[in-house]
C-alpha positions in Angstrom: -18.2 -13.7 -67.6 -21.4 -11.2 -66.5 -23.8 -13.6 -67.4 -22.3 -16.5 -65.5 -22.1 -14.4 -62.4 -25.8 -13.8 -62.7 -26.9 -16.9 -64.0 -28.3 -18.0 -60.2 -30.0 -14.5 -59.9 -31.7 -14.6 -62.8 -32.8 -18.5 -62.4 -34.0 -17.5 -58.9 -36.0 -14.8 -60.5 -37.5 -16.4 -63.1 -38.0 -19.1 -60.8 -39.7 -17.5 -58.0 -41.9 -15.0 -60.4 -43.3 -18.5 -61.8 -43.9 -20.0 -58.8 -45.5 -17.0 -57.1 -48.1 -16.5 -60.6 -48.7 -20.4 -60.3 -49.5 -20.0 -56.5 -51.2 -16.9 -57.0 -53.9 -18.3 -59.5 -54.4 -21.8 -57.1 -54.8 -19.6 -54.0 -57.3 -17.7 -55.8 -59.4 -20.3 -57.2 -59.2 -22.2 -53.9 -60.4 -18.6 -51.9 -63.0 -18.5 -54.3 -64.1 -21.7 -53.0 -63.7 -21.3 -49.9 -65.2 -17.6 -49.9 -68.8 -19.4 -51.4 -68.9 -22.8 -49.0 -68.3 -19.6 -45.8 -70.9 -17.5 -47.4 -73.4 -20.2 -47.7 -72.5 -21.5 -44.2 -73.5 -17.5 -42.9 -76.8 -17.9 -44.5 -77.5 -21.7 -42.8 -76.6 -20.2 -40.1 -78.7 -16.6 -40.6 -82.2 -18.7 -41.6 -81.9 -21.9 -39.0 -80.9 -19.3 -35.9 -77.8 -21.9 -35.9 -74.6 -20.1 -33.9 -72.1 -19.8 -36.7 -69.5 -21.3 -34.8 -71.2 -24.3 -34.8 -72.5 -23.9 -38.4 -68.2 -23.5 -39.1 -67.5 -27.1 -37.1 -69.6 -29.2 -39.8 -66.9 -28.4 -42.3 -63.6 -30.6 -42.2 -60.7 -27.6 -41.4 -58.5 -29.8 -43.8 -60.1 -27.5 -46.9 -58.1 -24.5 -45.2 -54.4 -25.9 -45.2 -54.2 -25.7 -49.0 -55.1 -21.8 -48.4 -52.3 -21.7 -46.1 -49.7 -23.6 -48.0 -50.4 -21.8 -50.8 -50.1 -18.1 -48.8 -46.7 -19.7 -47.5 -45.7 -20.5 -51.2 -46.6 -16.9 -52.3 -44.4 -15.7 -48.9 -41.5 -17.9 -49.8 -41.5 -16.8 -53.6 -41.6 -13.0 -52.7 -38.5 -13.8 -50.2 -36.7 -15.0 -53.0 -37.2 -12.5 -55.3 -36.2 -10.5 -52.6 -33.0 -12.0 -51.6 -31.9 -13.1 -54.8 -28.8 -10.8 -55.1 -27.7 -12.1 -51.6 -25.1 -14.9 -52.2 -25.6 -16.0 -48.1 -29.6 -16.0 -48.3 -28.8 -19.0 -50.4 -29.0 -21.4 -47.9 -32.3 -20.9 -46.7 -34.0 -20.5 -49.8 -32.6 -23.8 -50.7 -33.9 -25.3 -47.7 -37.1 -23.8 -48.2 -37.4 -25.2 -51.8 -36.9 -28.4 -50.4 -39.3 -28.1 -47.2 -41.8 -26.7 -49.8 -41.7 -29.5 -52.3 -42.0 -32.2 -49.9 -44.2 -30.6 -48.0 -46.1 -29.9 -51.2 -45.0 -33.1 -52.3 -46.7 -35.6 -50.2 -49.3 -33.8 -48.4 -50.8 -31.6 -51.3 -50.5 -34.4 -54.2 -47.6 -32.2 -56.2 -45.9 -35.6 -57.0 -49.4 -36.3 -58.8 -49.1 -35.7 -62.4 -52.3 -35.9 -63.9 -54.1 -33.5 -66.4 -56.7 -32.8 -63.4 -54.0 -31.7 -61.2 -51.3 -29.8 -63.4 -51.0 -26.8 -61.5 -50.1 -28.4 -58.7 -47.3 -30.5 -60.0 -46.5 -27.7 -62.7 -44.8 -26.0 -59.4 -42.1 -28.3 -59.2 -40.6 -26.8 -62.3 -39.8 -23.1 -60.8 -38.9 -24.7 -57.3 -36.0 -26.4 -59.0 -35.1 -23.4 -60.9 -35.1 -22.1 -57.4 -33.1 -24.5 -55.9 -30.9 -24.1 -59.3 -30.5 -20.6 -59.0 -29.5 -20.9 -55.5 -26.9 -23.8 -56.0 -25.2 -21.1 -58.7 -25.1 -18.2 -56.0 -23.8 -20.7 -53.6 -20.8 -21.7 -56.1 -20.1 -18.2 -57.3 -19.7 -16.8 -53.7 -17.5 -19.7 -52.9 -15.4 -19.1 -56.0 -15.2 -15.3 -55.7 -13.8 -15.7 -52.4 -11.3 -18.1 -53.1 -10.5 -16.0 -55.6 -10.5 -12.9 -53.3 -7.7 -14.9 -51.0 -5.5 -15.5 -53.4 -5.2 -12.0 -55.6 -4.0 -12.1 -58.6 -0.7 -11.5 -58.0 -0.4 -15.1 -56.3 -2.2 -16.2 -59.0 0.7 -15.0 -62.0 3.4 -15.2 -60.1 2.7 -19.6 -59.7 1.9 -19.7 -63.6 5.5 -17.5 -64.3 3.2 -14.3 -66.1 4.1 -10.9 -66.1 2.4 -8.4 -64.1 -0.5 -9.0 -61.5 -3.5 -8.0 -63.7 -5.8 -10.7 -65.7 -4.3 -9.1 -68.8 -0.5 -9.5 -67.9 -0.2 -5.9 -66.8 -0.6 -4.5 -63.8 -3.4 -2.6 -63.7 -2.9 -0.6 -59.9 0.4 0.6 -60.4 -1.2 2.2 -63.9 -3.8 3.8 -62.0 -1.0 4.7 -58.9 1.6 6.3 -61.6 -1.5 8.2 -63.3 -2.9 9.7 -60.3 0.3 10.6 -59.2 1.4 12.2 -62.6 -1.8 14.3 -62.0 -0.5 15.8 -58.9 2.7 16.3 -60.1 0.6 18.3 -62.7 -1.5 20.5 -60.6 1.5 21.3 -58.0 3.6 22.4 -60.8 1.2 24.7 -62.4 
């Protein structure tokens, strides 16, 4: 019963650690890149006496919004491990799984599996076990309360069982009659 009730934790976990190593190693490579094309644009612009700024506008901006979806990615993962024992933080994890990979998904070329691009669509695998893990903490809140409402004594009482308890006892009025043997006890001595 334990590890059903932390199934979705752990899937969200596992998931978001994944997806946050994945991310981690793409955003550096693509830093790296992006570090050396900046560096080589300071020195055109240090030798020609060119203004930097304008030295920056030859290069297409497009090259920086993989850097930034990427740093999003990383954000989202850390939220998740973050929030993953939080049944309610759920629902937006789930909806960010699913901004992320179609975001990811048609503007970034995730959907693209080739051997060239594997990393890219290799992140569609811990996003699911994202989404899976989140789909689990959604359905075990849900149950545990509808299980809260009713009690166990509600429970028993429609099948015909004996006491309240999961058992067939009735595991209060123990601990009630123990506690108040105890007292009895201590007064008395």
């Amino acid at each position: 019963m334990e590890k059903r009730r932390t199934a979705g934790r752990r899937l969200l976990f596992w998931g978001a650690v994944t997806l946050m190593a994945l991310s981690g190693y793409e955003f550096w490579i693509r830093l790296d890149v992006i570090w050396w094309a900046i560096e080589g644009l300071w020195r055109l612009s240090r030798e020609t006496a060119l203004p930097f700024a304008r030295a920056l506008s030859f290069y297409d901006p497009s090259m920086f919004y993989l850097v930034g979806f990427l740093g999003t990615v990383m954000l989202y993962a850390l939220a998740a491990i973050l929030l993953r024992n939080r049944a309610l933080a759920s629902y937006p994890l789930l909806l960010g799984a699913a901004a992320i990979g179609l975001t990811g998904g048609f503007r970034f070329g995730m959907f693209n599996f080739s051997l060239l691009n594997w990393v890219a669509g290799a992140k569609l695998v811990p996003l699911t076990a994202i989404a899976a893990g989140c789909a689990c903490n959604i359905a075990q809140y849900h149950v545990g309360r509808s299980r809260g409402r009713k009690g166990w004594n509600d429970v028993y009482e429609q099948t015909g069982a004996t006491g309240g308890g999961p058992r067939g006892d009735d595991v209060r009025a123990r601990v009630r009659d123990r506690r108040r043997s105890k007292r009895r006890q201590e007064m008395g001595a």
